[in-house]
N, C-alpha and C positions, 0 to 999 in steps of 0.2 A: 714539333717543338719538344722542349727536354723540361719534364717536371721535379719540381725540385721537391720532395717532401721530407729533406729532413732540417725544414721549418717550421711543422710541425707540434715541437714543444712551446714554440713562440707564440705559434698562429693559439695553442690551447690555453697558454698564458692567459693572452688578449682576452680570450673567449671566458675564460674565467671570470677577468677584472666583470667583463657586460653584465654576465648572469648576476651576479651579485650586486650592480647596477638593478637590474630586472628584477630578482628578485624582491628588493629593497620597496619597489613599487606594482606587485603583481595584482592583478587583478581577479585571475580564477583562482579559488579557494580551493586547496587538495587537489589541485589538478594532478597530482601523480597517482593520486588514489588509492594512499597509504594509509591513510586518518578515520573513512567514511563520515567523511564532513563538505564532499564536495557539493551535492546539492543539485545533481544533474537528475532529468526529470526526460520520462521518455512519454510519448501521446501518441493514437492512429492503432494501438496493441503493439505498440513497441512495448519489449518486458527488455528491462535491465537488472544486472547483475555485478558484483564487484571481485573479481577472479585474478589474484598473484598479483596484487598492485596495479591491475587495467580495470577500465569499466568496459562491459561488453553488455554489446545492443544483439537481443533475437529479433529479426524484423521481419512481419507476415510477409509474403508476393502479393504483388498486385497493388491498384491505386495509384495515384498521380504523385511525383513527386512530396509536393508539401503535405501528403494526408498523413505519412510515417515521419513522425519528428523526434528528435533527440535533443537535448541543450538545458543552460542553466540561467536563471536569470539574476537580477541585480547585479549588472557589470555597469560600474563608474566610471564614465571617459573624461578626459577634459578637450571638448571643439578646438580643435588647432592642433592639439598635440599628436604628435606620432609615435602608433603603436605597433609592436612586432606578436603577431600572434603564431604560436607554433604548437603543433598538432603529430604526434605520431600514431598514424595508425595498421593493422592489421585485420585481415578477411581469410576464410578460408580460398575464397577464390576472387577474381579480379570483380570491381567494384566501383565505379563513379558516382557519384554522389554532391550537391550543393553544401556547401558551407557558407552562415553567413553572420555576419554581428548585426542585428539590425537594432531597429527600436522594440521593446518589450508590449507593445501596445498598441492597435489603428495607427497610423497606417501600416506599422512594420517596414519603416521606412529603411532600409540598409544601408549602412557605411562602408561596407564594404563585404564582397562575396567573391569564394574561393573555390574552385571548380576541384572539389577533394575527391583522390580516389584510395583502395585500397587493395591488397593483394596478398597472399603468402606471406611474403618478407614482410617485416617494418617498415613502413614508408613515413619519411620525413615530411612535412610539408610546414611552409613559412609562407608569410607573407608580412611587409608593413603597408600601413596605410595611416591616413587621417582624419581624426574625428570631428565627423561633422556636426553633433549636432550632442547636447547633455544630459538628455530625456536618457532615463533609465531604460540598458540596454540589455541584449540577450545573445549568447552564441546560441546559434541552432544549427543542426544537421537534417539536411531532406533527405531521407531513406526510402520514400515510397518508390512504387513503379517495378521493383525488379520481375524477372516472374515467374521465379521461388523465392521461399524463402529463402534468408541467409544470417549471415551473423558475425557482425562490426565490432572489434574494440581498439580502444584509444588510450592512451598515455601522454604523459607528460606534456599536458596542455598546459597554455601557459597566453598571458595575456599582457605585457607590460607595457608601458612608457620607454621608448628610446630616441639618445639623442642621435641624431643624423649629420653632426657637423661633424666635417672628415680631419681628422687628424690633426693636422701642422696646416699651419696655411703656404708652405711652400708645394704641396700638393695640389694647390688648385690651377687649374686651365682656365685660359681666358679665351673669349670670340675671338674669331678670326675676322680679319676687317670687314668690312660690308661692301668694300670694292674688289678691284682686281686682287688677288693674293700676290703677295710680295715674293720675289724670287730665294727666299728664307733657304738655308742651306732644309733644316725641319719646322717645320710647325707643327700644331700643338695636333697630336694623334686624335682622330676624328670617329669616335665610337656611340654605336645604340646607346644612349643615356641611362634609356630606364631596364634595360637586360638581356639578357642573351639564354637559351632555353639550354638546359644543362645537356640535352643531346643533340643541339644543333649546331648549326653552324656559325662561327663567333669570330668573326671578322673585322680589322680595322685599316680604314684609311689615311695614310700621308699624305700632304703634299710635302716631294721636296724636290729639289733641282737635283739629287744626289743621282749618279750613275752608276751607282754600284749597291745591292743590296744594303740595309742598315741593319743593325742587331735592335732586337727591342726585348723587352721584361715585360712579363706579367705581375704585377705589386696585389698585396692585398690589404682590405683595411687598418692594416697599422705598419706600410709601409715593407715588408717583407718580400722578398723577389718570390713565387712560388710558381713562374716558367720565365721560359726564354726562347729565344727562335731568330729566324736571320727574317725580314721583309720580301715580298717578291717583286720585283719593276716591273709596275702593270701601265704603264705607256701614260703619252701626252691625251690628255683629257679637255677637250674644246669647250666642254664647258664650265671648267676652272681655267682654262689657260694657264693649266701647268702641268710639270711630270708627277708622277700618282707611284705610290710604292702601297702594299696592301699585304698587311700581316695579320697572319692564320694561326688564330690559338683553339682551332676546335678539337683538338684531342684531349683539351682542359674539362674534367667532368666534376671538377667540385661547387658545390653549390656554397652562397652566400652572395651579403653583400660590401661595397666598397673595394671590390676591385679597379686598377687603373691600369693602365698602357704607359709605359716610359720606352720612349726613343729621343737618345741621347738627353738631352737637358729639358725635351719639353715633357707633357705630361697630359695625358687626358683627363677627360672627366669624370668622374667614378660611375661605378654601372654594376647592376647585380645579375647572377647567374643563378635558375633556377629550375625548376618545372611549371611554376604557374606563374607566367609570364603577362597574360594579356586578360586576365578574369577581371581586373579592376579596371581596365580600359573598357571593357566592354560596357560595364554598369556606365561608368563617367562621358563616356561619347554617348549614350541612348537616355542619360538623367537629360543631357543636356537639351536636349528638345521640349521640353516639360518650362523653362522659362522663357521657349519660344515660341509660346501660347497665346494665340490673340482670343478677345471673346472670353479671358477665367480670370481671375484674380488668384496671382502668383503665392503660394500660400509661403513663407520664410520658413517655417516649422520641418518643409519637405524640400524645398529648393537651397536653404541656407537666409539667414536674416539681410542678408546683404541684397536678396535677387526677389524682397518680396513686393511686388507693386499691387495697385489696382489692378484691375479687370481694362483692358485695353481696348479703344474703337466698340463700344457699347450704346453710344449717343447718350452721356451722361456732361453735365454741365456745356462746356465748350468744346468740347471731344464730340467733331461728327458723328462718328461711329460708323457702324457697318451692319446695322440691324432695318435700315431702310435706304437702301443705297441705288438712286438712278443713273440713267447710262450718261457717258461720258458726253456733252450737248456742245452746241456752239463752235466757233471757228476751229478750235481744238480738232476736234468732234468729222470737221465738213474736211478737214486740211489731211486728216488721218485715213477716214471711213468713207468719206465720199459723203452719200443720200443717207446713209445707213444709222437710223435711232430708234428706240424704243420707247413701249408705252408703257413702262411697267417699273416697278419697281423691289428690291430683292432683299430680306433676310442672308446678309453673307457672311455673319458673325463666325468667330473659330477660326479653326486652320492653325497655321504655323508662318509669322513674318519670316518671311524668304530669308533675309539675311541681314544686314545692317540698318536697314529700315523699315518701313511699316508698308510697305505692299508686299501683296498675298500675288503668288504665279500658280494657274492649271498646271504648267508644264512641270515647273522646277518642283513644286509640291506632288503631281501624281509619281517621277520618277522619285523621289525623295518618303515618300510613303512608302511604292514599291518594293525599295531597298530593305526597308524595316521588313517588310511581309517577306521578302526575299530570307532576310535573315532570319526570322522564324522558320517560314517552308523550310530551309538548309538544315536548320537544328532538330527538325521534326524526321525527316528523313534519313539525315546522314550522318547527326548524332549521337548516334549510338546508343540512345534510348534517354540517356542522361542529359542531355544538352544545357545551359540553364537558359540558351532561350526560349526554352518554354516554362520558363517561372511565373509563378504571380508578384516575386515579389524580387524582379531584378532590378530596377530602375527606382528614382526618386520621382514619383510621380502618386498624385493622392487616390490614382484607383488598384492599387496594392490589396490583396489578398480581394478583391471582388468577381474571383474564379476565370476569369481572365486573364490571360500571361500580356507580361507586360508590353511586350512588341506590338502585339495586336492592339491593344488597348491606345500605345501614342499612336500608329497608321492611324485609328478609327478616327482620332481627331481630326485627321486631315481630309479624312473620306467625309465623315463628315460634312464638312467644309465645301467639299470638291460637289457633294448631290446640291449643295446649294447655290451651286453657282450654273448649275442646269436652265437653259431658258425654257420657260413654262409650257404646259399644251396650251395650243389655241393662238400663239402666242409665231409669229415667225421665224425660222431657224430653231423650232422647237427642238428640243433633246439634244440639240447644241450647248457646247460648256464656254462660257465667259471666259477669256484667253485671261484677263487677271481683272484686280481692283486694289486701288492707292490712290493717292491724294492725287488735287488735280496743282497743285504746285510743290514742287521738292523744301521737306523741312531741314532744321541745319541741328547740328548736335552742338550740347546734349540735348537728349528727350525723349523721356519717357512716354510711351505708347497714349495713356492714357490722358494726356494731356494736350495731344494735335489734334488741333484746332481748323485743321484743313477739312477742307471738302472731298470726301470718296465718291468714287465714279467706274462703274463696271465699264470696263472696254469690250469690243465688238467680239461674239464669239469667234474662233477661229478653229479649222480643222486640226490642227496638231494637238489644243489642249482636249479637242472632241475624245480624237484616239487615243492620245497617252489618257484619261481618264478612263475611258474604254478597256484598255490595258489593265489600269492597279485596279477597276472596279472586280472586273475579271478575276485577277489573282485574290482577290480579297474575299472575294464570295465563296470562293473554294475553303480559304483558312478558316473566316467564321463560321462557318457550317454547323460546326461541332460545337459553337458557343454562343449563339444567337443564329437561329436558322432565318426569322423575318428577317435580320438585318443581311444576309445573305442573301436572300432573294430580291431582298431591295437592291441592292447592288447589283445582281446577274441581271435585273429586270433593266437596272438604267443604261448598263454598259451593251446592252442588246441593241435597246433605245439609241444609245448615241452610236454602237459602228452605222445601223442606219441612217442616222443623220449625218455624219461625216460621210457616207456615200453620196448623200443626197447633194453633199456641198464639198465638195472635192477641194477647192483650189481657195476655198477661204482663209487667205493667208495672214498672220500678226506681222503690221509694217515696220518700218525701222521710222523710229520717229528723232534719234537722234538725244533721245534720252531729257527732253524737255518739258514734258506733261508729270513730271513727281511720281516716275517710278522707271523701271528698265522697259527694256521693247520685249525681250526673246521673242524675237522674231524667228523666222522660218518659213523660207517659201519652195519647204521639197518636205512631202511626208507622206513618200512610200516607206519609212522607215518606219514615222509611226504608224501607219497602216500593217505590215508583218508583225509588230512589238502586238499588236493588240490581235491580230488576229491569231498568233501566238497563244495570248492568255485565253483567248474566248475560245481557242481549240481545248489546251490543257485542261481547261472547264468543263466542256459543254461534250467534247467529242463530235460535235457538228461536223458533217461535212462540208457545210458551205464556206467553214472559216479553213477547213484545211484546203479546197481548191484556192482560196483565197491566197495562202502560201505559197501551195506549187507557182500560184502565175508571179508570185514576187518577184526580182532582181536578186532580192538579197534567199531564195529559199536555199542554192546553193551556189551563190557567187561568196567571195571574197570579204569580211565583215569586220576583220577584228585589225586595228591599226597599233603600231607600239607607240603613238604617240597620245593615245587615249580610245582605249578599245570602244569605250560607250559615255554618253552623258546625255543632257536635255536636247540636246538638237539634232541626234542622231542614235535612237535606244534600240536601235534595231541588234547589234547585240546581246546587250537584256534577253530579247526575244530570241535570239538562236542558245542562250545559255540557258535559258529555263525550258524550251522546249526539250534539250540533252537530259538534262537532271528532270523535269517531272513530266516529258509525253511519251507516258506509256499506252495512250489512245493512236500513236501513228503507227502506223504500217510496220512491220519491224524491219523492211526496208529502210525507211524512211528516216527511222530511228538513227538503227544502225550508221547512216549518215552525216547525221547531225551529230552523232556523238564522237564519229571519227574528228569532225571539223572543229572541235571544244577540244577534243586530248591533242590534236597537231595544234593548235594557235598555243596550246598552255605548251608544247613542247619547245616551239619558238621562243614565248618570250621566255623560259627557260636558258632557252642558248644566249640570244639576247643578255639578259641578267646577268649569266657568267662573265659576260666579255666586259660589264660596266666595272670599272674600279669601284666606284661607289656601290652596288650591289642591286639599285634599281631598276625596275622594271620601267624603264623609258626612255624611250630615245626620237623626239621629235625631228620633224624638216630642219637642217641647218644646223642642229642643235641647239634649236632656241627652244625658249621654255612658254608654255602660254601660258595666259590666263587659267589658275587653278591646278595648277602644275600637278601640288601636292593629289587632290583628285583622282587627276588622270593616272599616277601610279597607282592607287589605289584601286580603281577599275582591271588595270590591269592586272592585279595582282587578282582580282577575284572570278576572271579568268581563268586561271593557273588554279584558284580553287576548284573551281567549277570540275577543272582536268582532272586534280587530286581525288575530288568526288567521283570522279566516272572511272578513274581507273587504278586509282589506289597506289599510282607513283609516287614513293618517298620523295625521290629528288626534285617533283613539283612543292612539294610541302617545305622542305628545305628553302627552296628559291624563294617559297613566299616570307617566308621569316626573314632572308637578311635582304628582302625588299624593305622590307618593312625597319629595317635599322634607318635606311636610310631619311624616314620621317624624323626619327625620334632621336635625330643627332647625327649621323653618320654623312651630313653634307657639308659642304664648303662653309657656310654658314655658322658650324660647329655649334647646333641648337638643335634642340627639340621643336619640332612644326606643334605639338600638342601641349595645349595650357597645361600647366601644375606636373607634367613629365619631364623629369632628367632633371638637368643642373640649373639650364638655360632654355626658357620659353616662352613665348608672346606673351606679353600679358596688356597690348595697345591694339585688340584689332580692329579694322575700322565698324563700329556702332553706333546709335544712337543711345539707347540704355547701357551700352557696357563702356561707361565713357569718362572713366577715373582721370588719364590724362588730359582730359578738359577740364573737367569737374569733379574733384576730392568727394564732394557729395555722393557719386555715381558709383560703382563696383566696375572691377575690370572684369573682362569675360570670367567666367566658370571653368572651372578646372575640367578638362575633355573637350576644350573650345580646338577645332581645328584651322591653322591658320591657310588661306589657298596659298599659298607658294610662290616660291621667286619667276615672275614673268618678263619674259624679254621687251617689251612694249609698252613705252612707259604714258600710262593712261591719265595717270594723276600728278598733281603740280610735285609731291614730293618726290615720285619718281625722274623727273622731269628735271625738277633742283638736282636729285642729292645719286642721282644712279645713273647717270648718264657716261655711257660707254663702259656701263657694268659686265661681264661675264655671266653666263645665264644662271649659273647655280649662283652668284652673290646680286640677284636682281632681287631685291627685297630688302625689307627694312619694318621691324617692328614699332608701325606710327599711327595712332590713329586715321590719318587724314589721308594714307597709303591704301584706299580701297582695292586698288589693281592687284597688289601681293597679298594683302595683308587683312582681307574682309574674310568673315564667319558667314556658312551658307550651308541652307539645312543639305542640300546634295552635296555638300560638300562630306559633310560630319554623316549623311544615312552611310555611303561605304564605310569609313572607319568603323562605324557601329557591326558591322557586314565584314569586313576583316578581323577586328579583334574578337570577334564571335568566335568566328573559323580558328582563327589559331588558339583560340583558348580551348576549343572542342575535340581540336586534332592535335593530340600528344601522342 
């Protein structure tokens, strides 16, 4: 495309009128560091200085991130309002480092955190965000960990209020319909919402019937053309049912925001271009598991006032609870299990509600933990020393700065959870895991947790939830090591315990009950997969030999594993186990190795090819080109695939593919919406929940901003699918409804990859 820059004096106009806007309301004092009135305070033997109008930090080697800090405090937000924080920094050599505004005080709860680095040159860095919360806050810089010393200064920091509403209102884009798209010579340009990475690849989609390339504009926030390009005809697309045109502005390297796409009269949605593109998704998808807390009372202070409730299923007033829960009895009971009940009764408090309502799954919660531990293990490895998922203090969650990184800290809730749902010694099917527990009649929304009044009932242990626990206990006993050694060993002791017991009880399968007893089935009556997934973790652990013959005799040790229509999820995580065995089994063979890790960089090169060929840019392409159940997901899996590839072999063009996957969540589909609450223009704010239940109930809050919505599914399961989608096209099978649970439900494996992708691409720049 052809850049135009001699718009220029325009574009600095604009940029004028802002500052002076910004200025008017700033928030750091002498951030330029002319006055010595700034008030910046360094701690850990950080020694500062103030040199030619910068402040420079001398910072020792050595230590963990948060012990070298830098920052000022008494910074005044107003909750709601949006802030653009901007930061220039310089190093004598290259340098990543945390950035974060959080609260000034217990918990240090962050609003927002910016994965900063520095180098030689000046380096710009911006971000906005929203404040959540009015308690007197702090910029800080995490400096520890390097291992020399070194020596950081910054400039023209800067903190203010800006408005975000674009321009003219003839600049805005509207959805495209929720059905078939219309045969529109253009419709409205289909772009990543929330940004595009200033050295990646910056793609958008048309649909239009047009047969011949179209011209399209790059505009930027006050309406100035600053490129231009012809479209490319990138073919009829089955799953819009129409022709696809797709224009390429990645040789655009200027940062900001309010850029738009104009092809001919229509208009996207604005979208910004940067370097730190996915650092605030990362926080916002991993807070969000923190109000999806059974067993604590939601504190407002750290989740937001709107998400604060009781303590949930505790057996307080009418609320059965979950703190003495017996097995599932009666016709129920004899229609599902057969002979099969027990004499005992269980503490199953904690955990994480699966998704829209109040039952807790083995399966979906041990891969949903995994992911989190997954996404630490990745950051500890192959993060570059820096990662911030190893912070204490990434997420909204109230065990912040308790020397534990935040990942670890929500998995543990669920492990937690998971050793309690263990059936006892002494006890039959002992060291066997309870397949789940939920009410013994489905409740109807709204309703708050702490207020069902139903009856809890643990269901019959079953093999699949034995091994997938076996699996995350595995992986987890390895992470905590270094931060609770008992709770490590507790963990490698139970997961021992249970692959035993799942040998002992091979074919104890979760039946389909048709979804009648007040909760889902995940059933499953084939788990060699979770037999490899766990013998996997308990290799990567232990170095056992008996779990790696375990392996070789698999199907899956060297068959065939990874599908583009969802490479892994709960009912088949046997890739989990061939991706973590590539990235952490440095106990095989180096045969073996060697192997496994060819088989991770060829699936990531595939769906690479794959990727290229989509107009939409996703990594997916199911049977038929129907979309299932949790669509969004399954790309997402996919993409972390292609991670996995980028990790092992250092391939740009896997890293690239994974970024404009990833547009396609955050707006770049038929749909022309953001799949992620509070991103982009356009995003769910109706998924189907019990507590996030605003469009029922004004009382209620709509999900939390990082809520992931599952995606448009061809199958329509629910009455509104049923009404209001019938003989939809796959990518416009969906509909932002509460009562839409098939497209439109929040679910913790859904939201652990997102957490697991925007890690990665916040890490890999």
């Amino acid at each position: 495309m052809i850049l135009r820059n001699g718009v220029a004096c325009v574009a600095l106009v604009v940029l004028g009128l802002l500052l002076v806007q910004a200025r008017a309301e700033e928030t750091i004092v002498d951030g330029a560091f002319e006055q010595a009135k700034d008030g910046f305070w360094g701690s850990g033997d950080v020694v500062l200085s103030r040199d030619n109008g910068k402040l420079c930090a001398a910072v020792p080697a050595g230590g963990q991130m948060w012990d070298r800090l830098m920052g000022v405090n008494d910074l005044s937000l107003k909750p709601g309002k949006t802030y653009r924080l901007k930061i220039k920094t310089e190093s004598r050599e290259e340098h990543r480092f945390p950035i974060l505004v959080q609260r000034a005080a217990e918990p240090w709860t962050a609003q927002v955190r910016i994965d900063g680095r520095a180098g030689e040159d000046p380096t710009d860095i911006s971000t906005i965000f929203v404040a959540t919360e009015a308690a007197p806050a702090q910029l800080v810089f995490h400096l520890g960990g390097a291992q020399g010393p070194w020596h950081l200064c910054i400039d023209d920091v800067t903190l203010a209020e800006v408005d975000t509403k674009p321009a003219t209102a003839a600049m805005a884009a509207t959805p495209l319909p929720s059905g078939t798209p219309s045969p529109l010579e253009v419709l409205p340009p289909l772009v990543n919402q929330s940004g595009y990475f200033l050295d990646g690849p910056k793609r958008v989609t048309i649909i239009s019937s047009s047969a011949k390339p179209l011209d399209f504009r790059l505009i930027d926030a006050s309406g100035a053309t600053v490129g231009e390009g012809t479209t490319k005809l990138a073919g009829f697309d089955p799953t819009v049912g129409a022709d696809t045109h797709v224009a390429d502005f990645s040789a655009f390297h200027r940062a900001g925001e309010g850029y738009r796409i104009v092809v001919g009269d229509a208009t996207s949605f604005s979208f910004s271009i940067g370097r730190d593109v996915y650092s605030k998704l990362r926080i916002d998808a991993l807070s969000w598991f923190y109000p999806q807390r059974s067993g604590i009372e939601i504190d407002g202070a750290i989740a937001g006032a709107a998400y604060a409730r009781p303590a949930g299923h505790i057996n307080q007033e009418e609320n059965k609870g979950d703190s003495d829960v017996g097995c599932l009895s009666g016709s129920a009971a004899e229609t599902l299990y057969g002979d099969w009940h027990c004499g005992y009764r269980l503490d199953v408090t904690g955990g994480w509600y699966d998704a829209g309502d109040n039952g807790k799954y083995a399966v979906n919660g041990a891969i949903s933990a995994a992911q989190l531990l997954g996404t630490f293990e990745r950051g500890m490895i192959y993060g570059g020393g820096a990662s911030a998922a190893l912070s204490d203090s990434l997420s909204r969650i109230p065990e912040n700065g308790n020397g534990v990184p935040d990942l670890l800290d929500e998995a543990r809730w669920e492990l937690e959870f998971l050793l309690k749902m263990i059936v006892p010694d002494g006890q039959p099917l002992a060291g066997m895991v309870h397949h789940k527990v939920h009410d013994t009649a489905w409740t109807v929304l709204p309703l708050l947790p702490h207020m069902d009044a139903q009856e809890r009932a643990l269901h019959r242990p079953s093999t699949a939830a034995t091994l997938d626990f076996a699996a995350t206990a595995a992986q987890g006993a390895r992470l905590f090591a270094a931060y609770d050694d008992d709770f490590s060993q507790k963990l490698l002791t139970a997961a021992k315990k249970a692959w035993l017991a799942a040998a002992a009880n091979p074919v104890l399968y979760a039946p389909t009950s048709d979804g009648l007893q007040g909760g889902g089935d995940y059933d499953d009556d084939d788990v060699i997969d979770e037999t490899y997934w766990a013998a996997a973790e308990l290799f990567i652990s232990t170095g056992e030999k008996k779990y790696l013959t375990a392996l070789h005799a698999s199907p899956y040790w060297a068959g065939p594993i990874f599908s583009p229509a969802g490479a892994f999820h709960w009912r088949n995580p046997a890739a989990l186990g061939r991706i973590n065995l590539a990235l952490y089994g440095d106990k095989l063979p180096k045969k073996d190795l060697s192997m496994i890790r060819k088989s991770v960089v060829s699936a990531a090169g595939n769906f690479l090819k794959l990727q290229q060929k989509e107009p939409f840019g996703q990594i997916y392409r199911p049977a038929e080109s129907r979309y299932d159940w949790g669509s969004n997901h399954a790309i997402l899996q996919n993409m972390i695939v292609m991670a996995a590839g980028y990790d092992l072999s250092g391939d740009r063009g896997l890293l690239q593919g994974i970024r404009e996957s990833m547009d396609y969540i955050l707006g770049r589909n038929a749909m022309n919406m953001s799949y992620v609450t509070g991103y982009g223009s356009v995003s769910p704010h109706n998924q189907h929940s019990r507590w996030y239940a605003h469009q029922v109930d004004a009382s209620f809050p709509n999900p939390p901003v990082g809520s992931l919505a599952g995606g448009p599914n061809s199958t329509p399961v629910d009455e509104i699918a049923r009404n209001r989608l019938q003989g939809c096209v796959p990518q416009t099978c969906y509909v932002d409804d509460i009562a839409a649970y098939g497209s439109n439900e929040i679910a913790i494996n859904w939201n652990a990859p997102l957490v697991y992708v925007a890690s990665f691409l916040a890490d890999a720049l």
